[in-house]
DONUDREN-228503 format. One record per atom (N, C-alpha, C): atom name; z, x, y; residue in one letter; residue number from 1. Coordinates in Angstrom, 1 decimal. Example, Ala and Ser with C-alpha at 12.3 -4.5 7.8 and 13.67 -1.06 7.14 Angstrom:
# residues 2
(atom N (7.8 13.2 -5.7) A 1)
(atom CA (7.8 12.3 -4.5) A 1)
(atom C (7.8 13.2 -3.3) A 1)
(atom N (7.1 12.8 -2.2) S 2)
(atom CA (7.1 13.7 -1.1) S 2)
(atom C (7.9 12.9 0.0) S 2)
# end
This chain:
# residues 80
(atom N (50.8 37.2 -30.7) X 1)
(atom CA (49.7 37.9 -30.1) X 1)
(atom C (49.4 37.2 -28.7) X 1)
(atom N (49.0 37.9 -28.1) X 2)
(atom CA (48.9 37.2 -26.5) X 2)
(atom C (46.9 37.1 -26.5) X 2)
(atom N (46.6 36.4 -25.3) X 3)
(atom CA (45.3 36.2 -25.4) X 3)
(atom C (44.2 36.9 -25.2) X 3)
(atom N (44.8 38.5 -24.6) X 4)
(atom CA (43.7 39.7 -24.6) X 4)
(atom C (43.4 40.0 -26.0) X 4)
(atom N (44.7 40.1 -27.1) X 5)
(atom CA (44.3 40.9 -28.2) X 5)
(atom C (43.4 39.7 -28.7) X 5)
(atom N (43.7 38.7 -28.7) X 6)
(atom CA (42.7 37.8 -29.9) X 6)
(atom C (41.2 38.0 -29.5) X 6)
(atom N (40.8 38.2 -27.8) X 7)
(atom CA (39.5 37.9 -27.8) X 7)
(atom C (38.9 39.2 -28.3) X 7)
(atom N (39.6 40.8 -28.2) X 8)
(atom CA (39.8 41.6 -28.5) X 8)
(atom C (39.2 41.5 -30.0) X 8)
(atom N (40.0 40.8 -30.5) X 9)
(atom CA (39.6 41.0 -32.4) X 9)
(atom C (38.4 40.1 -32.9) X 9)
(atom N (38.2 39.4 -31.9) X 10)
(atom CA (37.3 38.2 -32.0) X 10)
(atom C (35.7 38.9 -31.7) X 10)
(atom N (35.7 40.1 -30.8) X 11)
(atom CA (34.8 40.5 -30.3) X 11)
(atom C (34.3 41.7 -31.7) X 11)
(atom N (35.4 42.7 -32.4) X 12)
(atom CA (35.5 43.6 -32.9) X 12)
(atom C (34.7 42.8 -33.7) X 12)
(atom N (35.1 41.5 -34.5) X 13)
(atom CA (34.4 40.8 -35.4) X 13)
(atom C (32.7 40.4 -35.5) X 13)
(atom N (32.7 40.0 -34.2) X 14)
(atom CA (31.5 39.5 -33.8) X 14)
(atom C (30.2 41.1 -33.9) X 14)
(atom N (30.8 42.0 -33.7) X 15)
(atom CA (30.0 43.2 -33.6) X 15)
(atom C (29.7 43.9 -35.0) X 15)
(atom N (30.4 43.5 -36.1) X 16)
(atom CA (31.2 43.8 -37.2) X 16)
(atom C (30.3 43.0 -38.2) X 16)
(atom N (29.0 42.2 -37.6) X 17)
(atom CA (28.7 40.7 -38.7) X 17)
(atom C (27.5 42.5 -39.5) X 17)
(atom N (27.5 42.0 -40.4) X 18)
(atom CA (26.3 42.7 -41.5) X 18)
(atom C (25.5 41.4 -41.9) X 18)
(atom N (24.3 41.9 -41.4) X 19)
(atom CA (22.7 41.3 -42.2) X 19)
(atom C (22.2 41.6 -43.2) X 19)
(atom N (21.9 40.9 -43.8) X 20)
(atom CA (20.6 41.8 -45.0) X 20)
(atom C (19.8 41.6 -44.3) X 20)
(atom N (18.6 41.9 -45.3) X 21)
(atom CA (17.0 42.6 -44.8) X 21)
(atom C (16.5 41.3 -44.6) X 21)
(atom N (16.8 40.2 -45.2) X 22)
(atom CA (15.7 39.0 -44.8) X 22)
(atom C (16.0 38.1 -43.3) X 22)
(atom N (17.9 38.5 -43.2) X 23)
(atom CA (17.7 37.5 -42.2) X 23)
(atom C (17.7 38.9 -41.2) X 23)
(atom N (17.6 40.0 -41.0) X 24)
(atom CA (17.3 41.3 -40.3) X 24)
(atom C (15.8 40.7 -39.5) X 24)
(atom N (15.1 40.2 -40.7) X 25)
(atom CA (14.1 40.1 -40.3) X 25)
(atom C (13.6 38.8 -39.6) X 25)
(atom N (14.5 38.0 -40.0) X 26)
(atom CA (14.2 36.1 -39.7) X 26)
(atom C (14.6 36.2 -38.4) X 26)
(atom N (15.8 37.3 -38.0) X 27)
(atom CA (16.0 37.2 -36.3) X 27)
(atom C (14.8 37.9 -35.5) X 27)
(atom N (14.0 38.9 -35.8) X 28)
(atom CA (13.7 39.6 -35.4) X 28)
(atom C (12.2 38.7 -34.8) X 28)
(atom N (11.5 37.6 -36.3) X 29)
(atom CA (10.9 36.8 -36.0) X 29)
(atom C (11.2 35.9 -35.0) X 29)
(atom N (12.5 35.0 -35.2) X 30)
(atom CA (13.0 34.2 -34.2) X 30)
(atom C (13.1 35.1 -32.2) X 30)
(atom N (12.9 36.0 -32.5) X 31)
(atom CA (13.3 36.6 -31.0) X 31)
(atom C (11.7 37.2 -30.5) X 31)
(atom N (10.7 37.3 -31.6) X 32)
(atom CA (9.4 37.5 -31.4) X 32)
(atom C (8.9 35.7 -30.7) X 32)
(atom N (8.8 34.9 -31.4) X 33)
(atom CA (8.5 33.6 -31.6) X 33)
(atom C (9.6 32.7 -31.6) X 33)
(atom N (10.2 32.1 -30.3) X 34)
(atom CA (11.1 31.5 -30.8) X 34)
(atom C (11.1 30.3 -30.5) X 34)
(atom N (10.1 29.7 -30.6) X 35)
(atom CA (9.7 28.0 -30.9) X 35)
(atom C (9.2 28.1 -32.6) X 35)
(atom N (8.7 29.1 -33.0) X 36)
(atom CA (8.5 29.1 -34.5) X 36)
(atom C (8.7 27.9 -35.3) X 36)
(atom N (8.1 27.1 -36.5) X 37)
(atom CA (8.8 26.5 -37.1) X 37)
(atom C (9.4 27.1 -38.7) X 37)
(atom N (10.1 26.4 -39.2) X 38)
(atom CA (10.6 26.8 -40.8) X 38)
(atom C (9.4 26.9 -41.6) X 38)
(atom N (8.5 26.3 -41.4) X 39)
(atom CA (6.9 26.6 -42.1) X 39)
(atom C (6.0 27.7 -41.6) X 39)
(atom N (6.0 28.0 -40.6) X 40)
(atom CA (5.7 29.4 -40.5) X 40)
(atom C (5.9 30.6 -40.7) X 40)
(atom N (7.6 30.3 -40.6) X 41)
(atom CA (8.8 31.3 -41.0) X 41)
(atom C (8.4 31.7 -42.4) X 41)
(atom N (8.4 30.6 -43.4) X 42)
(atom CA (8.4 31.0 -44.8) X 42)
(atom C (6.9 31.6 -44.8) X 42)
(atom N (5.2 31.3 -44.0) X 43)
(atom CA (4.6 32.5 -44.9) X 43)
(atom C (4.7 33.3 -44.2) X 43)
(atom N (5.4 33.8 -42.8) X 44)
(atom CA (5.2 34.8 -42.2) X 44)
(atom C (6.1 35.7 -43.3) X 44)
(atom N (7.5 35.3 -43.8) X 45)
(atom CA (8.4 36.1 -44.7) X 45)
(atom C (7.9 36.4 -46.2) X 45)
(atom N (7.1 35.5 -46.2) X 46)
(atom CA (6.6 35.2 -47.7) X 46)
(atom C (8.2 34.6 -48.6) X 46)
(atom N (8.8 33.5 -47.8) X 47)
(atom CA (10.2 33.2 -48.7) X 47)
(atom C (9.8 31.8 -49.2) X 47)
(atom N (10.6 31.2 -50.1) X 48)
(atom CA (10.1 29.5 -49.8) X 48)
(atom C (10.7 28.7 -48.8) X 48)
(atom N (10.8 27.5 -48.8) X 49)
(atom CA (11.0 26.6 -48.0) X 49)
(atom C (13.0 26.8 -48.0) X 49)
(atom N (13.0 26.6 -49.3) X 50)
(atom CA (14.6 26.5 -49.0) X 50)
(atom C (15.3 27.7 -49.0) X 50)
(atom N (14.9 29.2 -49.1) X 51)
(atom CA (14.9 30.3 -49.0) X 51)
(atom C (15.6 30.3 -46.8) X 51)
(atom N (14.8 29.8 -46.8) X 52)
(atom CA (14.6 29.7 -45.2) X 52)
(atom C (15.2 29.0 -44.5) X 52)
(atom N (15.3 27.8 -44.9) X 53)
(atom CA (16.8 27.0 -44.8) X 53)
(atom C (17.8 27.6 -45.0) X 53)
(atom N (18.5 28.0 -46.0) X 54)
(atom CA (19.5 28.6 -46.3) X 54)
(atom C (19.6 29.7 -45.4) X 54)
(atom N (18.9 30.5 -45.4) X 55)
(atom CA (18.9 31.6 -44.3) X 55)
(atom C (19.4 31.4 -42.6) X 55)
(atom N (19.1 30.4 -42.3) X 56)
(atom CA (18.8 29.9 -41.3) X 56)
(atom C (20.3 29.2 -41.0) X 56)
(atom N (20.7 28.5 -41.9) X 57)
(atom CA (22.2 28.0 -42.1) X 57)
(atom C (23.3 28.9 -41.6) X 57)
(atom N (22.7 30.6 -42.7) X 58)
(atom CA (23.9 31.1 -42.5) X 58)
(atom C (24.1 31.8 -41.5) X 58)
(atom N (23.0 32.1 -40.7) X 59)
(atom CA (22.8 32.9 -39.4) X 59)
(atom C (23.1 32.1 -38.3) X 59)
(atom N (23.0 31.0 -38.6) X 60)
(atom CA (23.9 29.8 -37.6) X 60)
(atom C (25.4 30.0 -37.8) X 60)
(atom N (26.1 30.0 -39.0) X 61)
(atom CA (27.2 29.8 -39.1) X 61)
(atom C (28.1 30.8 -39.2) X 61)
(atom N (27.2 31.7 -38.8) X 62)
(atom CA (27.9 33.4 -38.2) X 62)
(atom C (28.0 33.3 -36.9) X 62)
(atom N (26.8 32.5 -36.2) X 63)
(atom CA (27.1 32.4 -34.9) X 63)
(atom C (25.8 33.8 -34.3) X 63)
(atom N (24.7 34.1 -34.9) X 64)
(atom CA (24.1 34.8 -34.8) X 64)
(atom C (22.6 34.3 -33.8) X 64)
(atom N (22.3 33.1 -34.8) X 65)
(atom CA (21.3 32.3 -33.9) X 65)
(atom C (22.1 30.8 -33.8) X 65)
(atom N (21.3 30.4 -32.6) X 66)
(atom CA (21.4 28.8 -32.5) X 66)
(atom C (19.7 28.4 -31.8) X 66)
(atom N (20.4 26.8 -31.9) X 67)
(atom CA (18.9 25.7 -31.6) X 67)
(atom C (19.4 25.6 -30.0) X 67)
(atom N (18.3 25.5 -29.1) X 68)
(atom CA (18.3 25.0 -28.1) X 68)
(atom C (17.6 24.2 -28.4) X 68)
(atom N (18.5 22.8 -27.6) X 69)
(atom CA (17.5 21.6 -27.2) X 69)
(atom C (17.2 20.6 -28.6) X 69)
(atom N (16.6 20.0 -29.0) X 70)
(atom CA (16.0 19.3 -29.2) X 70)
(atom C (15.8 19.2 -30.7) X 70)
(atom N (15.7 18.9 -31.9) X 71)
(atom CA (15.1 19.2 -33.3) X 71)
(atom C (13.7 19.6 -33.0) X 71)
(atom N (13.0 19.0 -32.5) X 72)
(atom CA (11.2 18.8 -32.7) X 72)
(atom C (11.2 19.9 -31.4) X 72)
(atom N (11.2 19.8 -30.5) X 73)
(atom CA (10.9 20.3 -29.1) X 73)
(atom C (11.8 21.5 -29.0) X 73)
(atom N (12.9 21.5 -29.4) X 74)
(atom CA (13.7 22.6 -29.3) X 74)
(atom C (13.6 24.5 -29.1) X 74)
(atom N (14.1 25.4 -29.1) X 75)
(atom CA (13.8 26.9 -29.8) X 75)
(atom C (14.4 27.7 -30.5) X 75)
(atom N (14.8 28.3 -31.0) X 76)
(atom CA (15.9 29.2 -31.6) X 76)
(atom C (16.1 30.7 -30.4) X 76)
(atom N (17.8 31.0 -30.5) X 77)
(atom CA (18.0 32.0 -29.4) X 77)
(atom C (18.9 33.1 -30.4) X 77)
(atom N (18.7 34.2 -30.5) X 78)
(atom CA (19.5 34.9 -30.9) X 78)
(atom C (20.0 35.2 -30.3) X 78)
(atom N (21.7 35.3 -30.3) X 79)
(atom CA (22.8 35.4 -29.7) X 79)
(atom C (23.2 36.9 -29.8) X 79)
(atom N (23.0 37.4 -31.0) X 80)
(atom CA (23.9 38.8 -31.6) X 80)
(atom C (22.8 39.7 -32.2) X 80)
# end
């Protein structure tokens, strides 16, 4: 495979990711408010604490949202 097709299938993929309805919603919050914290998040969602965590994990590790900056000071950016 030469280097057009991979970015090619790489992209198809990236457009390709399926959400459910919570983290549908966790981005939608994160791009409303996106200094937000994880305590907010959960009663804005009504989820718990590690509900939100987890959530949060896996929308990182789709590559959906990330942290700018900082832990404390930082923001969250949705990418996708």
């Amino acid at each position: 495979m030469n280097y057009k097709m991979l970015l090619n299938e790489a992209k198809n993929e990236a457009e390709n990711i399926v959400l459910t309805e919570i983290e549908r919603n966790l981005c939608e919050l994160l791009k409303e408010i996106p200094k937000i914290t994880q305590s907010e998040i959960q009663k804005q969602l009504n989820l718990s604490r590690s509900k939100v965590q987890r959530t949060m994990k896996k929308l990182v590790n789709k590559g959906v949202i990330e942290n700018i900056g900082f832990y404390r000071s930082g923001h969250w950016k949705v990418t996708k």
